[in-house]
N, C-alpha and C positions, 0 to 999 in steps of 0.2 A: 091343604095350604093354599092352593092358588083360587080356592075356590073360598075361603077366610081372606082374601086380597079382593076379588069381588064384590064381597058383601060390606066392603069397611071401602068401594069405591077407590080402591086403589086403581090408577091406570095403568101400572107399569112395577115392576116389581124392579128389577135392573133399567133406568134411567139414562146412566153411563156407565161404561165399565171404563177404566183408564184403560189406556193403551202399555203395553211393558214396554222400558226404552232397555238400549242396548249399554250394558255397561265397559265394552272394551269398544276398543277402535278396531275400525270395521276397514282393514288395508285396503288401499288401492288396487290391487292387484286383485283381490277377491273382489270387487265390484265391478272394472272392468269384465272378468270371466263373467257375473251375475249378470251384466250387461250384453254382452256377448250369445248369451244363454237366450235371454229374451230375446235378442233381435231375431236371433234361430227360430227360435217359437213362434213368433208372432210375425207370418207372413206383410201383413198391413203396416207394420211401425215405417215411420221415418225417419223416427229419430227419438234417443230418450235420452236421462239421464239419473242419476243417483246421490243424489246430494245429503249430508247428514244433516243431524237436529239443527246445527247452526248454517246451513246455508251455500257448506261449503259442500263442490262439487267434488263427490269420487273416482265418477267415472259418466262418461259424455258420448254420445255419438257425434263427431263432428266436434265441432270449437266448442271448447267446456268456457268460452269466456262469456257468452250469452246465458248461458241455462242458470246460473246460479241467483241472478239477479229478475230472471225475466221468472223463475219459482217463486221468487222471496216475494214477488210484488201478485201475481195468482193469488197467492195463498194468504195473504195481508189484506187481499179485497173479500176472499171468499168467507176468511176469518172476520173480519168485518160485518158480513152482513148477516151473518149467522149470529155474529153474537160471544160467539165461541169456536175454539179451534178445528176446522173440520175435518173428517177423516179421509174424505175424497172427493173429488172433482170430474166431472165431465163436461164439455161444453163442444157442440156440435154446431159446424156451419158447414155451408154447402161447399167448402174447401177442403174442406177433414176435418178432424175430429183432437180435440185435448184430456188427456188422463192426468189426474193426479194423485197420488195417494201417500197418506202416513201411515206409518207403520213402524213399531219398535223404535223410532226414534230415530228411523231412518224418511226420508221421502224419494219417491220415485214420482217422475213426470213424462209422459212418453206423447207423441205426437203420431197421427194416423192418417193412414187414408179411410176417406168417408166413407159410413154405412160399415165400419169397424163390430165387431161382436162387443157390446162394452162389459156383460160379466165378462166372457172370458179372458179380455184384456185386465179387466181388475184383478180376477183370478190369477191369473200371471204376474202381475203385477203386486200381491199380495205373497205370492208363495217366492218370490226372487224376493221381495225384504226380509220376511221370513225366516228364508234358508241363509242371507248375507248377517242377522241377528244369533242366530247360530253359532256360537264358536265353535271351530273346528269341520263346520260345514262346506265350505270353500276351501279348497287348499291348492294353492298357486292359481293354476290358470285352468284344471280339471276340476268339473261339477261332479259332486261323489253321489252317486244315487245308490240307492239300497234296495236291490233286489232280492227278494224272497225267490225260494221254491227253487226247487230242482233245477241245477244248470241242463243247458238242452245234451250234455255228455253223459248225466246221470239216468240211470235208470230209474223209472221210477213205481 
């Protein structure tokens, strides 16, 4: 197959894949914890937040009255010069560093200190939308992780 995409000069077999959006509302309360979660994670963050498809902030480090507007207009220039909607952002000055990413229908924008790891902040940044896309993944204010294998009580 991929090798019949070769010969017919295809460049690319998948071009775009859409992104899945989230079809329930994504509570405040689970994106705060999701927020929460990251900040733990991510030694360097200064600040983040988690705004849905439309703009609106879920959950905010600090004053959610900034981040909702100060995303909408990122993501309006970067969509802009693309062309098309993009699925993440990075932009690095000798200040710190700006993340952005879409995902499911949610966006997450976190702010760093400089010389940040940028996969693994996207990486994090990818698995917290993710898991807040997930219904039933978040519940209340506890992150549920799913541990395999033998509790350390069992014999094994």
């Amino acid at each position: 197959m991929i090798h019949e995409a070769r010969a017919r000069g295809t460049v690319g077999i998948f071009t775009h894949m859409a992104d899945a959006t989230t079809t329930e509302v994504v509570p405040g309360d689970a994106a705060e914890a999701a927020l929460a979660f990251l900040t733990e994670m991510s030694p360097d963050l200064r600040g983040a937040a988690i705004l849905d498809s439309s703009g609106a902030v879920l959950a905010a480090a600090g004053d959610e009255g900034g981040w909702g507007e100060d995303a909408a207009a990122l993501l309006e220039i970067a969509d802009r010069a693309g062309g098309e909607p993009v699925e993440q952002i990075h932009i690095a000055t000798e200040q710190g560093e700006v993340f952005a990413l879409r995902h499911a229908g949610l966006v997450a924008i976190a702010v760093t200190e400089r010389f940040a790891l940028a996969s693994l902040l996207f990486f994090d940044l990818r698995s917290t939308l993710r898991d807040l896309a997930t219904p039933g993944r978040w519940a209340g204010n506890v992150h549920e992780v799913d541990v395999s294998g033998p509790s350390a009580t069992e014999e094994v």
